[in-house]
C-alpha positions as CSV (number, residue, x, y, z in Angstrom):
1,X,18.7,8.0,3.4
2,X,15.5,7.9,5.1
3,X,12.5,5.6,5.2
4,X,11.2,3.5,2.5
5,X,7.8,4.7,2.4
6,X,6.4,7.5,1.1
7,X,2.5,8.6,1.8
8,X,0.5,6.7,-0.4
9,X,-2.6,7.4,-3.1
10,X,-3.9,4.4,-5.3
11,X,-6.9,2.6,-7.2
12,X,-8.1,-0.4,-6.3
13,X,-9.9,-2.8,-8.7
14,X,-11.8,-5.9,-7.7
15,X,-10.8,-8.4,-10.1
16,X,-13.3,-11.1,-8.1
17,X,-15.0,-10.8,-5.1
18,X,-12.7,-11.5,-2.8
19,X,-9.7,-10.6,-5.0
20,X,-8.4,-6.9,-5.1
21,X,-5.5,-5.6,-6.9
22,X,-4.0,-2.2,-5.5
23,X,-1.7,0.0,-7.8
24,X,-0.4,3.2,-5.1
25,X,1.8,5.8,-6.4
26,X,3.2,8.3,-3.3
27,X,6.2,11.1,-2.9
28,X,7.6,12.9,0.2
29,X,9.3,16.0,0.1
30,X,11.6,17.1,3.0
31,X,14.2,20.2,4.0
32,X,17.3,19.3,5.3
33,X,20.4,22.2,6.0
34,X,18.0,24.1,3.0
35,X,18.6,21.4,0.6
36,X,15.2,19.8,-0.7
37,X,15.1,16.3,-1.1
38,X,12.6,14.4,-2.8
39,X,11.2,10.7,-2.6
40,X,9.0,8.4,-4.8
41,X,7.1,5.2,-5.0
42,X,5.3,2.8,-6.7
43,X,3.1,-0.2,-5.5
44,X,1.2,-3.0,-7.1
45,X,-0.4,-5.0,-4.4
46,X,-3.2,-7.5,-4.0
47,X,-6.0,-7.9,-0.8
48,X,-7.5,-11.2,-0.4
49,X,-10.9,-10.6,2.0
50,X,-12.7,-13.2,3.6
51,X,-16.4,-13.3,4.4
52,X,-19.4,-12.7,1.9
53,X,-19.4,-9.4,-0.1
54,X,-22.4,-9.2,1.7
55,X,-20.6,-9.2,5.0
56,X,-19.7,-5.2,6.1
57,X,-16.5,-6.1,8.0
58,X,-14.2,-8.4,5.8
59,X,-11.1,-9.3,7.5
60,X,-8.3,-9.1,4.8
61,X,-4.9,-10.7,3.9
62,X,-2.6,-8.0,2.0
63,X,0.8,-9.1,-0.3
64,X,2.6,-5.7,-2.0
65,X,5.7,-5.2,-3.9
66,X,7.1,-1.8,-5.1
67,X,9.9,0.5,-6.3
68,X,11.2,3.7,-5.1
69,X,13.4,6.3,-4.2
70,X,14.0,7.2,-1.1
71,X,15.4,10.7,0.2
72,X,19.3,10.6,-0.4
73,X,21.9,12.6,-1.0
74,X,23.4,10.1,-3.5
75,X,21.7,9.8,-7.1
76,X,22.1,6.0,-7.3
77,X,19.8,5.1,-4.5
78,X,16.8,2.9,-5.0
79,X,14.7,0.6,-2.7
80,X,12.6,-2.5,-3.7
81,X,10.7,-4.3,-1.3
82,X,8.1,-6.8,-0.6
83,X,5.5,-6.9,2.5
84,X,2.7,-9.0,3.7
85,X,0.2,-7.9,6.4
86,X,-3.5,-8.5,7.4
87,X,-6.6,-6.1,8.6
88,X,-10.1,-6.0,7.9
89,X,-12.2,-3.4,5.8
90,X,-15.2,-2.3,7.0
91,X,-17.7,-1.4,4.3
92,X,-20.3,1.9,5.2
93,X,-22.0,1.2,2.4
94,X,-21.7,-0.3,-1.4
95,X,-19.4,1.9,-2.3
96,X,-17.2,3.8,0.6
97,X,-15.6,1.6,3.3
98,X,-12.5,2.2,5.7
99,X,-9.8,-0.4,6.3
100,X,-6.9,-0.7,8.6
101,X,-3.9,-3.6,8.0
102,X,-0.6,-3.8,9.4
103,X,2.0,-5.2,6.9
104,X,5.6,-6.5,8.1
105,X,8.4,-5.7,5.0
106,X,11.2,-6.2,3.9
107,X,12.8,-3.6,1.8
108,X,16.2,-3.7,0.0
109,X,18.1,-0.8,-0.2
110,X,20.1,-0.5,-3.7
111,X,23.1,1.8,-3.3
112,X,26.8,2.2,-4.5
113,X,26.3,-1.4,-6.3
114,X,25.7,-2.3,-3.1
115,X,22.5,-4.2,-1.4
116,X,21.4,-3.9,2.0
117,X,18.4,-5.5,3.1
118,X,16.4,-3.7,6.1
119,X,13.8,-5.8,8.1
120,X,10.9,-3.4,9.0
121,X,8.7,-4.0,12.4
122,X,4.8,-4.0,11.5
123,X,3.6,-0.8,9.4
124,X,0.4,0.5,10.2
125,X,-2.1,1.9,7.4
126,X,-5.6,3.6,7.5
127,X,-7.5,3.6,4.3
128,X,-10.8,5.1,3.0
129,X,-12.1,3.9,-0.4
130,X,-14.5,5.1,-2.5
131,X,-15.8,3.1,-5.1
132,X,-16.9,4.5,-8.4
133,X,-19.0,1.3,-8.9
134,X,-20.0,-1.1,-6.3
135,X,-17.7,-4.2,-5.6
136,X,-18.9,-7.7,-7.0
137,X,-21.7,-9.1,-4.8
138,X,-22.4,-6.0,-3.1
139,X,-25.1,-4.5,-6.0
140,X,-28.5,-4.7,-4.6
141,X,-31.0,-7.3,-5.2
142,X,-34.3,-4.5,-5.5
């Protein structure tokens, strides 16, 4: 078995403000002794920033849970797994910005009828967001 997270593409949809809700979808691929193994997740997460919309750095609080399969050699192995973290998002304009967090998780590994529950040290993450339509009190006032 091998980490818990796989590489990462998602939405995000400003349900308020200062209220985000994330939905991330990833896979991983690796070769091992000529045998491929493949991995899969699913997120739902929710960023709480801070500040004004109008502000262009908003520091940020971040919660996630999500479901996956990690690389195994055994059928019956599936992770679940909570993690909170902070950062801040930096918004370039309206509608692109870049964010960085660091989360701390704690995933639990589902195997053989068996759970094992992994603590991980802090996860870094680098984002860059385009939105299709401006966040809430962002649009200009012209």
């Amino acid at each position: 078995v091998t980490g818990p997270y796989a590489p990462t593409v998602g939405m995000k949809f400003f349900l308020h403000d200062s209220i985000a809700m994330l939905v991330e979808l990833g896979t991983s691929i690796a070769l091992d002794n000529g045998n491929v193994a493949v991995g899969f997740e699913a997120q739902l997460g929710v960023d709480v920033l801070f500040r004004s919309p109008q502000s262009a750095l908003r520091p940020l609080l971040h919660l996630n849970v999500g479901l996956g399969k990690p690389f195994s050699g055994a059928g019956d192995v599936w992770m679940v797994h909570g993690a909170v973290g902070g950062g801040a998002e930096y918004f370039l304009s309206p509608q692109l910005s870049i964010a960085a967090r660091a989360t701390i998780g704690l995933p639990v590994l589902l195997a053989n009828g068996r759970a094992v529950v992994l603590i991980t040290t802090l996860s870094p993450s680098l984002m860059m967001t385009f939105y299709f339509d401006a966040p809430p009190g962002t649009e200009s006032t012209n």
